[in-house]
Every structure is written in structure tokens, then in C-alpha cells.
PDB file with one MODEL, atoms N, CA, C and O in Angstrom:
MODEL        1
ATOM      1  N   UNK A   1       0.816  -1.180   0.000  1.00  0.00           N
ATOM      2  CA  UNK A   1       0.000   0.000   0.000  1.00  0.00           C
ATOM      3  C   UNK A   1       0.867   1.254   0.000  1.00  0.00           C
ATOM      4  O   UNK A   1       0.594   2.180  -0.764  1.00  0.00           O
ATOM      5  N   UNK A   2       2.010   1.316   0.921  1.00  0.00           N
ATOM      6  CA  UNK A   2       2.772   2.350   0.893  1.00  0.00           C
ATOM      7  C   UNK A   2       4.133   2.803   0.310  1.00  0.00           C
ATOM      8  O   UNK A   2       4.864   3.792   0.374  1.00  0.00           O
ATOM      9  N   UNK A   3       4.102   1.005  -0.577  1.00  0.00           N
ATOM     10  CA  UNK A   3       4.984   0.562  -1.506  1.00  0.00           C
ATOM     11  C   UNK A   3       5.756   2.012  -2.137  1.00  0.00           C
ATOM     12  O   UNK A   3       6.826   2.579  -1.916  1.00  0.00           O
ATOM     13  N   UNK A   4       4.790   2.209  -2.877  1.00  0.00           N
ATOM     14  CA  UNK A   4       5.187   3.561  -3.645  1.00  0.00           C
ATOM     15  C   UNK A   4       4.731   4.321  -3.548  1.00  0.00           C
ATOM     16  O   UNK A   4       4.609   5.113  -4.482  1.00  0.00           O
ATOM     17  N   UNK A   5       4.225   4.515  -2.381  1.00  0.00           N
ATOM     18  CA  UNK A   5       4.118   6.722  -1.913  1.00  0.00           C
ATOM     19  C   UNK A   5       5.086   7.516  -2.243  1.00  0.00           C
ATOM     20  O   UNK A   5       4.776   8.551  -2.834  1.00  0.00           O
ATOM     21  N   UNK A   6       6.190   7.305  -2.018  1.00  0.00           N
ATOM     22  CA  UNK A   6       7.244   7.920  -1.606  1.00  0.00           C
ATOM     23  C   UNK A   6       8.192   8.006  -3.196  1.00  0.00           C
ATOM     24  O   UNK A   6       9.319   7.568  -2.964  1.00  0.00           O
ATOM     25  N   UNK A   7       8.107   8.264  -4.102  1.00  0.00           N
ATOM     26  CA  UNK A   7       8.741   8.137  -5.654  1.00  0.00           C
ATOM     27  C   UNK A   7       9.702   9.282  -5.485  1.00  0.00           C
ATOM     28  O   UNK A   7       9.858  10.045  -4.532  1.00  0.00           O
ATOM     29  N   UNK A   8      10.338   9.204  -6.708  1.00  0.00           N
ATOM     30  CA  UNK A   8      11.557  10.634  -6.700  1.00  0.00           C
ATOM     31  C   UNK A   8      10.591  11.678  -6.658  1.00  0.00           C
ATOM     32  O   UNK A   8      10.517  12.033  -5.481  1.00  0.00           O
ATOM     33  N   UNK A   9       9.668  12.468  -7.500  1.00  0.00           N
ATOM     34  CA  UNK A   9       8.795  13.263  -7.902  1.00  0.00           C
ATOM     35  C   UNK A   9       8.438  13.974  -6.457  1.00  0.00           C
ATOM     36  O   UNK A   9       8.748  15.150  -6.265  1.00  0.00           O
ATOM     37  N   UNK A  10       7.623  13.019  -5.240  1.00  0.00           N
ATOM     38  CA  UNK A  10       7.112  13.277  -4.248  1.00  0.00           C
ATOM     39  C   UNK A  10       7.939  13.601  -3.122  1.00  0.00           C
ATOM     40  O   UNK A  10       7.541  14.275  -2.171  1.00  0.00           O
ATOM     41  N   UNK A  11       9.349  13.012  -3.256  1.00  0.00           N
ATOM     42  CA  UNK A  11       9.881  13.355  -2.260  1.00  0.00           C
ATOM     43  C   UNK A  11      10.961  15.055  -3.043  1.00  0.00           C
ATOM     44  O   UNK A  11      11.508  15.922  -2.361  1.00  0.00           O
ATOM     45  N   UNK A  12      10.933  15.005  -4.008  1.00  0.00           N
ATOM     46  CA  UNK A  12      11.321  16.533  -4.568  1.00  0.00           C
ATOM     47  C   UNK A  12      10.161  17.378  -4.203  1.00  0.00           C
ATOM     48  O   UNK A  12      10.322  18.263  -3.363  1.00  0.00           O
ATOM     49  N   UNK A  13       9.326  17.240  -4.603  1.00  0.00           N
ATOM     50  CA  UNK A  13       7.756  18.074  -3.640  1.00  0.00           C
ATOM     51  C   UNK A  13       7.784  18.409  -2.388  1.00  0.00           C
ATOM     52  O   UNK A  13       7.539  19.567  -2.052  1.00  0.00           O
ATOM     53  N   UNK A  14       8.178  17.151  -1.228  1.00  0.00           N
ATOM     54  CA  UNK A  14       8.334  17.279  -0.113  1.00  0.00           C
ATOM     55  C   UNK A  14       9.684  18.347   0.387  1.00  0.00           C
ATOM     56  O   UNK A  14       9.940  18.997   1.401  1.00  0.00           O
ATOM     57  N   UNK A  15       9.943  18.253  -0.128  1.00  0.00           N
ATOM     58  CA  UNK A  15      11.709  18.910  -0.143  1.00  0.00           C
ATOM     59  C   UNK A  15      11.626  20.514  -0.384  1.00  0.00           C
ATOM     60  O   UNK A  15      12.137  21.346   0.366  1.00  0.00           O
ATOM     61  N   UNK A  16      10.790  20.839  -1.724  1.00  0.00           N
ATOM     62  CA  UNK A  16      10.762  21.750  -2.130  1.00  0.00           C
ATOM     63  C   UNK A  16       9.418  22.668  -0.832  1.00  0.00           C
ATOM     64  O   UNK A  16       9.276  23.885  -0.712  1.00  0.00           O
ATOM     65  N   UNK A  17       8.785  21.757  -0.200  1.00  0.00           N
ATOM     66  CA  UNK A  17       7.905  22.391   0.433  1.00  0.00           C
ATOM     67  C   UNK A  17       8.553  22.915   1.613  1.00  0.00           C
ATOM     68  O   UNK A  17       8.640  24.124   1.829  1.00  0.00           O
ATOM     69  N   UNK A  18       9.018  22.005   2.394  1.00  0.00           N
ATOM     70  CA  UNK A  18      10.169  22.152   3.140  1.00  0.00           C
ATOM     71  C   UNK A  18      11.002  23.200   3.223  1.00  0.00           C
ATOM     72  O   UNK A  18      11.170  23.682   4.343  1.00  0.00           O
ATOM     73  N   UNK A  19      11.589  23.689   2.262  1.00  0.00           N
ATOM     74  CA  UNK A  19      12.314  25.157   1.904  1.00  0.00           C
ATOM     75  C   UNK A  19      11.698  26.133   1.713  1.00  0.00           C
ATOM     76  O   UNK A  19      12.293  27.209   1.761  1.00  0.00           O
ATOM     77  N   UNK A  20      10.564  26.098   1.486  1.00  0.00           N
ATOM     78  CA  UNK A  20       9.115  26.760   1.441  1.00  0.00           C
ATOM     79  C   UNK A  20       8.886  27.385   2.634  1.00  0.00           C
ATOM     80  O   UNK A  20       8.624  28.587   2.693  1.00  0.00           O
ATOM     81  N   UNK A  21       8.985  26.469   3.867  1.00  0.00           N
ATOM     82  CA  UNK A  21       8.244  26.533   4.813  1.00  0.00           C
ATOM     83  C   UNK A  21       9.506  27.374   5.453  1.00  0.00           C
ATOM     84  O   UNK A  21       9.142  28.535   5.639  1.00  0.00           O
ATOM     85  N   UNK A  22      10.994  27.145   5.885  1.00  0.00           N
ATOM     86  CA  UNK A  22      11.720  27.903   6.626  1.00  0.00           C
ATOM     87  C   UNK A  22      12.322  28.413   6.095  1.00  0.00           C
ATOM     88  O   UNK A  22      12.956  29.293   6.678  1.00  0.00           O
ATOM     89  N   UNK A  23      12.528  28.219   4.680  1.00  0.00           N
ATOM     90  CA  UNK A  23      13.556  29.278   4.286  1.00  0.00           C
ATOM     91  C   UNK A  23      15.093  28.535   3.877  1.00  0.00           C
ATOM     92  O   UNK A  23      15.426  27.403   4.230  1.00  0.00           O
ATOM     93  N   UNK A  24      15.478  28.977   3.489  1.00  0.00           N
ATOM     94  CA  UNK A  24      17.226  28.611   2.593  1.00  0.00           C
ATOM     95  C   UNK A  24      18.253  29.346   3.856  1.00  0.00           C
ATOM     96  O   UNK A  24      19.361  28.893   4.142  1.00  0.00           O
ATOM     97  N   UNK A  25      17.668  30.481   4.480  1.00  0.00           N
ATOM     98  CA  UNK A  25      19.017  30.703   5.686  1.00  0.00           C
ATOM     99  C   UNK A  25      18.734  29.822   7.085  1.00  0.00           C
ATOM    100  O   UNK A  25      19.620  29.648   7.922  1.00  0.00           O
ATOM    101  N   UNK A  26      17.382  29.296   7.220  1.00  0.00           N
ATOM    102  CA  UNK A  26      17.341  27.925   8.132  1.00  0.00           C
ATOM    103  C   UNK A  26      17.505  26.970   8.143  1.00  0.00           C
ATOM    104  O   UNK A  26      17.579  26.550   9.297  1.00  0.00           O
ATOM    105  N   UNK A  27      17.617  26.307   7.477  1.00  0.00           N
ATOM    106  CA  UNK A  27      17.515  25.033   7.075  1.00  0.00           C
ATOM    107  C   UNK A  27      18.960  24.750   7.512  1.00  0.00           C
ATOM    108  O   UNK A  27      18.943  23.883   8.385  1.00  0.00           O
ATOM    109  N   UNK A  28      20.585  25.291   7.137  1.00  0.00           N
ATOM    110  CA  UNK A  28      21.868  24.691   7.678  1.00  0.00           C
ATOM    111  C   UNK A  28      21.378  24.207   9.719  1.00  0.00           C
ATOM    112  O   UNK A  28      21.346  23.233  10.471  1.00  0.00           O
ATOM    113  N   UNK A  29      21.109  25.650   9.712  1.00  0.00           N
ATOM    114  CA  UNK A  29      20.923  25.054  11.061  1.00  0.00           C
ATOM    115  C   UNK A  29      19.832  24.410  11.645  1.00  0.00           C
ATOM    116  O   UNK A  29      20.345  23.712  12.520  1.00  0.00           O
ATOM    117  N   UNK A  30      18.834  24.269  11.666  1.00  0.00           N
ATOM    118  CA  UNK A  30      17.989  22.957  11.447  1.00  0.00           C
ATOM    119  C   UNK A  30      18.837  21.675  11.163  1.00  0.00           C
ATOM    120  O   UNK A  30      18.782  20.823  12.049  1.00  0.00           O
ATOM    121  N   UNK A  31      19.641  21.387  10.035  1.00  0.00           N
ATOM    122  CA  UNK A  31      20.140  20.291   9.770  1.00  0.00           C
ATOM    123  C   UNK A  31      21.079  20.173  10.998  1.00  0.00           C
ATOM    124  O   UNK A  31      21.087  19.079  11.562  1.00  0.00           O
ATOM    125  N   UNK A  32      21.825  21.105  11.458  1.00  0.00           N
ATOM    126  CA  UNK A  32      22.829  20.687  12.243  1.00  0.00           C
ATOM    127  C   UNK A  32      22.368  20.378  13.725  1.00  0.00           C
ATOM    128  O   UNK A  32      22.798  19.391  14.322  1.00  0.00           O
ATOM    129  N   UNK A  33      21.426  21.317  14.320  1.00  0.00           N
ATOM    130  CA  UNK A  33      21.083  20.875  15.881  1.00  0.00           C
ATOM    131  C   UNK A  33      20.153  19.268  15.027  1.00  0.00           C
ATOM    132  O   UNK A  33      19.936  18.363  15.832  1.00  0.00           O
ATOM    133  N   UNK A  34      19.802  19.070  13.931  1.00  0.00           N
ATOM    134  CA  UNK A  34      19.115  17.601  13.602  1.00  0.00           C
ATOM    135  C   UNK A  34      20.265  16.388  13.863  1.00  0.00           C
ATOM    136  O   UNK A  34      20.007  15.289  14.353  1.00  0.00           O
ATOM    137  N   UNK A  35      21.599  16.855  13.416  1.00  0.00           N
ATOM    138  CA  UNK A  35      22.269  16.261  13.284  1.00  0.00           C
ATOM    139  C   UNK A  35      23.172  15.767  14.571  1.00  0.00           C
ATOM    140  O   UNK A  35      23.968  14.842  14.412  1.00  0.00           O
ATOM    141  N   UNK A  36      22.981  16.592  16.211  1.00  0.00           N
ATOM    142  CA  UNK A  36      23.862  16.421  17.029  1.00  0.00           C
ATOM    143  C   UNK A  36      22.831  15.553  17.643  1.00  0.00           C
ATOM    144  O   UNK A  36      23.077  14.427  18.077  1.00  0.00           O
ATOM    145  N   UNK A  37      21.384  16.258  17.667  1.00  0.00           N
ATOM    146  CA  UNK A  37      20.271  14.937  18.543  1.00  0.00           C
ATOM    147  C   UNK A  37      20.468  13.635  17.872  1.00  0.00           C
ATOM    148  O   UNK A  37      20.101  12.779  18.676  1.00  0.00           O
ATOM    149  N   UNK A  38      20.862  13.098  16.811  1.00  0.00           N
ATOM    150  CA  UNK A  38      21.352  12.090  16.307  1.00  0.00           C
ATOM    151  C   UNK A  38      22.507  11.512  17.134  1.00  0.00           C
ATOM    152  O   UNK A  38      22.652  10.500  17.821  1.00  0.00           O
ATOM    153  N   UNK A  39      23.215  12.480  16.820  1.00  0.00           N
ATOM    154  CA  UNK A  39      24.238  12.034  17.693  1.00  0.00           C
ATOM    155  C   UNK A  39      24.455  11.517  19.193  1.00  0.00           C
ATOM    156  O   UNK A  39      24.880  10.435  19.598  1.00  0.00           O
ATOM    157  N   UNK A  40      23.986  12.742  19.932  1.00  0.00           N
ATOM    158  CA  UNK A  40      23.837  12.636  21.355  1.00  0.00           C
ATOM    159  C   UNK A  40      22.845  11.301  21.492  1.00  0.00           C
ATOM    160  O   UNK A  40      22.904  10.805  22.617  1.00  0.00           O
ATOM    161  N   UNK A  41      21.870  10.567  20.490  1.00  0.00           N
ATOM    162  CA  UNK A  41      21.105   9.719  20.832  1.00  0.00           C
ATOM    163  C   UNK A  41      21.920   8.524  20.838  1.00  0.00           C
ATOM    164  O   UNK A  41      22.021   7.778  21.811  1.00  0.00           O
ATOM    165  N   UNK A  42      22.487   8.367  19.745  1.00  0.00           N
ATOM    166  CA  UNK A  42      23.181   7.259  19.421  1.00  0.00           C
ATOM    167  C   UNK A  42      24.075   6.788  20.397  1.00  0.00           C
ATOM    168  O   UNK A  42      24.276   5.622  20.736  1.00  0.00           O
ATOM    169  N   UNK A  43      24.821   8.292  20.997  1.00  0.00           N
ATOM    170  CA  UNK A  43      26.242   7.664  21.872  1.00  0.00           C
ATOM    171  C   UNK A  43      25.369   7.086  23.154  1.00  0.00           C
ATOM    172  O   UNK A  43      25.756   6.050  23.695  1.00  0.00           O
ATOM    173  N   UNK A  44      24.079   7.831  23.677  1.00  0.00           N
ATOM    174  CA  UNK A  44      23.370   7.187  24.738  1.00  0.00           C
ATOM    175  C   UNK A  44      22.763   5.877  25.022  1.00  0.00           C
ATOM    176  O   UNK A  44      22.563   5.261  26.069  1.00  0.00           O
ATOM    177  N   UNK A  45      22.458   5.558  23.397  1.00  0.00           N
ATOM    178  CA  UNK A  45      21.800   3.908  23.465  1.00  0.00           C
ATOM    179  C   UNK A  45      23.154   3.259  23.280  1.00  0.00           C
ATOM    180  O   UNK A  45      23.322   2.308  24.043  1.00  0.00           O
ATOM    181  N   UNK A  46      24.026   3.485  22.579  1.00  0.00           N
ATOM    182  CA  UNK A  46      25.444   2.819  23.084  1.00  0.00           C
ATOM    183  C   UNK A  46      25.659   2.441  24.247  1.00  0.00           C
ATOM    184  O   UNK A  46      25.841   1.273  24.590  1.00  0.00           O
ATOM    185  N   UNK A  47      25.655   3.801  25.241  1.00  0.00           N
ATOM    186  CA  UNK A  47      26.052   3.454  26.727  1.00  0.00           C
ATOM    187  C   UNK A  47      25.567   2.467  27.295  1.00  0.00           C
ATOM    188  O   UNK A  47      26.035   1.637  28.074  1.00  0.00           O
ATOM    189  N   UNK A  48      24.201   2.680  26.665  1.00  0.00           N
ATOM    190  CA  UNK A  48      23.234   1.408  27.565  1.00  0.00           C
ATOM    191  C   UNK A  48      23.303   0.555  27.016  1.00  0.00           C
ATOM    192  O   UNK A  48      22.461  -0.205  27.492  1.00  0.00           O
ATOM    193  N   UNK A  49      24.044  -0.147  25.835  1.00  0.00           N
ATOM    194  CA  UNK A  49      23.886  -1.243  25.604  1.00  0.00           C
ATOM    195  C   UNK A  49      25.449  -2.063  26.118  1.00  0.00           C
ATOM    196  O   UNK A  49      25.576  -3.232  26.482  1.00  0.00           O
ATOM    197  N   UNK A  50      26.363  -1.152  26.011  1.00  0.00           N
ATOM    198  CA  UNK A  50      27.767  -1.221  27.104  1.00  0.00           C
ATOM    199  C   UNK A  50      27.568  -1.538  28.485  1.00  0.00           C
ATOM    200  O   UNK A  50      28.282  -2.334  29.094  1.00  0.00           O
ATOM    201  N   UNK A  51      26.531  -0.875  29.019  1.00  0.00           N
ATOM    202  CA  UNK A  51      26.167  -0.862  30.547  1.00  0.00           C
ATOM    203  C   UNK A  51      25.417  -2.456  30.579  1.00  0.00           C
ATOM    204  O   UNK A  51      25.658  -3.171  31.551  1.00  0.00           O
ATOM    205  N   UNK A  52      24.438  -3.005  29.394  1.00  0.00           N
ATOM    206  CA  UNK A  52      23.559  -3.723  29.728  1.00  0.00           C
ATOM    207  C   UNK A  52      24.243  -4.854  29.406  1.00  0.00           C
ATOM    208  O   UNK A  52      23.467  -5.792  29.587  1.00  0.00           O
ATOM    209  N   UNK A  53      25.369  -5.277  28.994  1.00  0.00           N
ATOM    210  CA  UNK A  53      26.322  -6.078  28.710  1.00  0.00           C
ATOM    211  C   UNK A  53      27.917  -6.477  29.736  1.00  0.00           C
ATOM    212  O   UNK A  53      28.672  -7.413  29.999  1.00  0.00           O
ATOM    213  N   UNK A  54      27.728  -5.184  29.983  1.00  0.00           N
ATOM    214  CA  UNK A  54      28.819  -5.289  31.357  1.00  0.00           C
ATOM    215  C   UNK A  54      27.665  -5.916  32.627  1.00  0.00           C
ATOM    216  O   UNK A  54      27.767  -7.113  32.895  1.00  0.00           O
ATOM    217  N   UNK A  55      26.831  -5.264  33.211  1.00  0.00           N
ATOM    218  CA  UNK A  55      25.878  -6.284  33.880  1.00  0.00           C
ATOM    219  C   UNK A  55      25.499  -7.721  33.592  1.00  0.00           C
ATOM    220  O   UNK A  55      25.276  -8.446  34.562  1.00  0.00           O
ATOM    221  N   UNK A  56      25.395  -8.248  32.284  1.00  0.00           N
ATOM    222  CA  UNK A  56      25.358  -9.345  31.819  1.00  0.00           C
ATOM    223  C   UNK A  56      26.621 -10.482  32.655  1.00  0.00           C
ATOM    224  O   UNK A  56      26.604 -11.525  33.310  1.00  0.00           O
ATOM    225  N   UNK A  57      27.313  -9.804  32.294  1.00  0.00           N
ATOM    226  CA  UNK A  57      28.524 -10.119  32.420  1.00  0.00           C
ATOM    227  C   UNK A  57      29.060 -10.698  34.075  1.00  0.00           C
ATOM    228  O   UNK A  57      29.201 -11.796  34.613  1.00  0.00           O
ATOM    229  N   UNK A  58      29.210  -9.528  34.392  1.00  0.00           N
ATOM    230  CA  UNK A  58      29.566  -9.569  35.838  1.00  0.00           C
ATOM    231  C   UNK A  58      27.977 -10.389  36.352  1.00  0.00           C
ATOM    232  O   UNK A  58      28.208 -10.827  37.479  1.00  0.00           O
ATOM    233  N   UNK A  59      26.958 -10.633  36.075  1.00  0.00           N
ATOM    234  CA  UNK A  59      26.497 -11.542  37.082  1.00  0.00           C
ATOM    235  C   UNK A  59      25.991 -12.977  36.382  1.00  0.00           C
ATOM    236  O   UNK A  59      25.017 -13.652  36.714  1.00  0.00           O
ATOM    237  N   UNK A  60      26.648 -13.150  35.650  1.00  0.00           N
ATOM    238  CA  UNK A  60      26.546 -14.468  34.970  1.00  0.00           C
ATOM    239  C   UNK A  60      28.003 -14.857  34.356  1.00  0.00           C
ATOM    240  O   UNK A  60      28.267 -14.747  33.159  1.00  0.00           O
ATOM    241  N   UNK A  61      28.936 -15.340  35.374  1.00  0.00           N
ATOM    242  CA  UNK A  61      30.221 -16.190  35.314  1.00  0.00           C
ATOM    243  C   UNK A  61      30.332 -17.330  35.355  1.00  0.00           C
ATOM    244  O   UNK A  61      30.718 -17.505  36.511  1.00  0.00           O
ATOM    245  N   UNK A  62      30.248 -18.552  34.765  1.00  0.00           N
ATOM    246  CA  UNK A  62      29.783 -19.493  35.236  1.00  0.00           C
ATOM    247  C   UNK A  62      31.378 -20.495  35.456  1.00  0.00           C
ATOM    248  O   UNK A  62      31.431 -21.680  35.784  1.00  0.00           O
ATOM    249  N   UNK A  63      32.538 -19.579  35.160  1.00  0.00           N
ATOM    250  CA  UNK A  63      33.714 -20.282  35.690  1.00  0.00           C
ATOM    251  C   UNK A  63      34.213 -19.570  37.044  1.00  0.00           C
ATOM    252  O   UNK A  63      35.388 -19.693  37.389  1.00  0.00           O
ATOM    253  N   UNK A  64      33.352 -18.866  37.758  1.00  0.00           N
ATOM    254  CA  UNK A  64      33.341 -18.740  38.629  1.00  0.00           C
ATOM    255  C   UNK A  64      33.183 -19.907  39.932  1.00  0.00           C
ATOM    256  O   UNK A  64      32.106 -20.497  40.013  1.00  0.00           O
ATOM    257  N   UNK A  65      33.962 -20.128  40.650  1.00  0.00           N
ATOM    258  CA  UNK A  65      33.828 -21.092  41.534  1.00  0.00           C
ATOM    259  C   UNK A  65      32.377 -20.890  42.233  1.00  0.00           C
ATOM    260  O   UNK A  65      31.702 -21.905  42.062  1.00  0.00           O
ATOM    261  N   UNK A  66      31.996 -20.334  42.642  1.00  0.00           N
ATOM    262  CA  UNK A  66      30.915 -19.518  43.676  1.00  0.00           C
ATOM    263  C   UNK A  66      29.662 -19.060  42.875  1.00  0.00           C
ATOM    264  O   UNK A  66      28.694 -18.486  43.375  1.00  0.00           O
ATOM    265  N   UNK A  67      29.794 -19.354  41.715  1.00  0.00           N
ATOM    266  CA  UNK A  67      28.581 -18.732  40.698  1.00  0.00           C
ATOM    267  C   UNK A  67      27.444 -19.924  41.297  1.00  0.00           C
ATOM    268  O   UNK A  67      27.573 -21.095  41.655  1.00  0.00           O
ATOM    269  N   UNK A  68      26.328 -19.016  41.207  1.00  0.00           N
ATOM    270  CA  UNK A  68      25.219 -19.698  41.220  1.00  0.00           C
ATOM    271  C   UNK A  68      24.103 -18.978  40.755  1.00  0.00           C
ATOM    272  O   UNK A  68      23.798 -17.868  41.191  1.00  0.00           O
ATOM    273  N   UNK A  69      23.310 -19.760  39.628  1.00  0.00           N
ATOM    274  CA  UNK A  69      22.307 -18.874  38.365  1.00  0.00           C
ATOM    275  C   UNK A  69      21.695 -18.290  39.339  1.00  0.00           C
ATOM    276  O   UNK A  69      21.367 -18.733  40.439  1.00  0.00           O
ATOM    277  N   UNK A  70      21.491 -16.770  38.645  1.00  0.00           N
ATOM    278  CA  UNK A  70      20.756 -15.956  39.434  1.00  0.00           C
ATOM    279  C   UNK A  70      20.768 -15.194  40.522  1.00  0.00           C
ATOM    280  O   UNK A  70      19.752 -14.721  41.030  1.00  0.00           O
ATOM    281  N   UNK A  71      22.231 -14.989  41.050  1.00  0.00           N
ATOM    282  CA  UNK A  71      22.295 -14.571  42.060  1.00  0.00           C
ATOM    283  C   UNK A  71      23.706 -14.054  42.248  1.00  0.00           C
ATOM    284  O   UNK A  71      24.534 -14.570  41.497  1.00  0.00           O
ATOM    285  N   UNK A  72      24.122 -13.198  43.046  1.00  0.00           N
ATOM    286  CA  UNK A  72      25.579 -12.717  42.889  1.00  0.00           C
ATOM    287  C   UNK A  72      26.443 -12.792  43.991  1.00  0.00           C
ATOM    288  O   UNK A  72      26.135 -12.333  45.091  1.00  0.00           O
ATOM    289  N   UNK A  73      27.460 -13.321  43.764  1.00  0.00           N
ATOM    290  CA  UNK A  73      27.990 -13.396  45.134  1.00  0.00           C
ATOM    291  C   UNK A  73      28.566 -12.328  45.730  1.00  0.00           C
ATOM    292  O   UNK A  73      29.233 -11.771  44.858  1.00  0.00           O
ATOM    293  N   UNK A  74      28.697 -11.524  47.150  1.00  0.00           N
ATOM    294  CA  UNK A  74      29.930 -10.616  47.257  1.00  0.00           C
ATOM    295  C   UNK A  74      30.768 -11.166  48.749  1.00  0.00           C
ATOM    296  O   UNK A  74      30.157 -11.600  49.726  1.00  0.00           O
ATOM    297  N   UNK A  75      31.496 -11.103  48.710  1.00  0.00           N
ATOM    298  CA  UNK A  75      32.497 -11.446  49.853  1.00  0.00           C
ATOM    299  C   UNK A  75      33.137 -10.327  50.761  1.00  0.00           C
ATOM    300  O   UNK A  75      33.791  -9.537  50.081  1.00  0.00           O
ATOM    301  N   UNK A  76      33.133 -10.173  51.484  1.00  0.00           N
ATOM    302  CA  UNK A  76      33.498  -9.137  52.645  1.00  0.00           C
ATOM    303  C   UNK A  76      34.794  -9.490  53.246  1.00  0.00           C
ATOM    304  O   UNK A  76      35.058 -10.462  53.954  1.00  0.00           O
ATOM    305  N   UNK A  77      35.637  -8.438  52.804  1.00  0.00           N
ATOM    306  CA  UNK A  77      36.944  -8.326  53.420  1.00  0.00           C
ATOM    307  C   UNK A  77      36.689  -8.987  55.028  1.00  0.00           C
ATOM    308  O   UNK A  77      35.679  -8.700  55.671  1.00  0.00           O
ATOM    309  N   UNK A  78      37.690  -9.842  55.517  1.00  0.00           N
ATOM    310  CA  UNK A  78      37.797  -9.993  57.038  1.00  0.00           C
ATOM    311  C   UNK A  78      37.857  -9.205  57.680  1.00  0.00           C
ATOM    312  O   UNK A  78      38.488  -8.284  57.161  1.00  0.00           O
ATOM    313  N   UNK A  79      37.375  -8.897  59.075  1.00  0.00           N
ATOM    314  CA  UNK A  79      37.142  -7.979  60.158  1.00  0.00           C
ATOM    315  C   UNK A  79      38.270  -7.649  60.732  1.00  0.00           C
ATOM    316  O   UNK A  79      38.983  -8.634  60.926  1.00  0.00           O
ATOM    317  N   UNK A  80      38.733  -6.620  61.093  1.00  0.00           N
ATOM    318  CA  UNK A  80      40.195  -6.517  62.094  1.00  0.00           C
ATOM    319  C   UNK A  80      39.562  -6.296  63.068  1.00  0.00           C
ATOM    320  O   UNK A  80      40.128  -6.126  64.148  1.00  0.00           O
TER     321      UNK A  80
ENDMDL
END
């Protein structure tokens, strides 16, 4: 259905409306704060997928002597 909405023709229309609407001295910057929320998004779902993998990690060792599924061990320095 939405196969071919979108043709060269329509998206030159869209484009041309677009420049229409803000103008030729807006549009650089438009593109550029477009271009850092890209950015800033990307490096953030990174983090979390770094973060959600380092958690993976650290609680599922299974050459861990002490591992046991599901649960984490921590050990406490001896008392002086």
C-alpha cells in the first residue's frame, strides 16, 4: 500500500515544500542541531547497551567457583 508513496517526484515536492516553509538561511541550522540529537542519541543507546552487557557479564560467570544462576555473590573483606 505504501509501496510507492514515496517516488523521486514526491519526495522533490516534499523537499521543495520544506524550503518553502523555513527558508534557505534555516535550514543549515535545522540540519545541524538535527544532526547532534542524532548524535547525542546514538552515543546514549550505546552506553546502555555497554552498561547492559557489562551487567550481563559480571552476574553471569559461570567459571566462577561460587557462581550460582541468578544470584551474585559478594564477599566481605575480614574484620580486624
Amino acid at each position: 500500500m505504501l509501496g510507492n508513496a514515496f517516488t523521486g517526484w514526491h519526495l522533490i515536492a516534499i523537499l521543495v515544500v520544506i524550503l518553502l516553509l523555513f527558508g534557505a538561511t534555516r535550514l543549515p541550522a535545522l540540519s545541524k542541531s538535527l544532526g547532534q540529537s542524532m548524535r547525542i542519541f546514538k552515543n546514549e543507546t550505546r552506553a546502555m547497551k555497554d552498561e547492559n552487557a557489562a551487567e550481563k557479564s559480571a552476574t553471569s560467570n559461570p567459571a566462577d567457583p561460587g557462581y550460582q544462576a541468578g544470584t551474585t555473590s559478594t564477599t566481605e573483606p575480614p574484620k580486624s
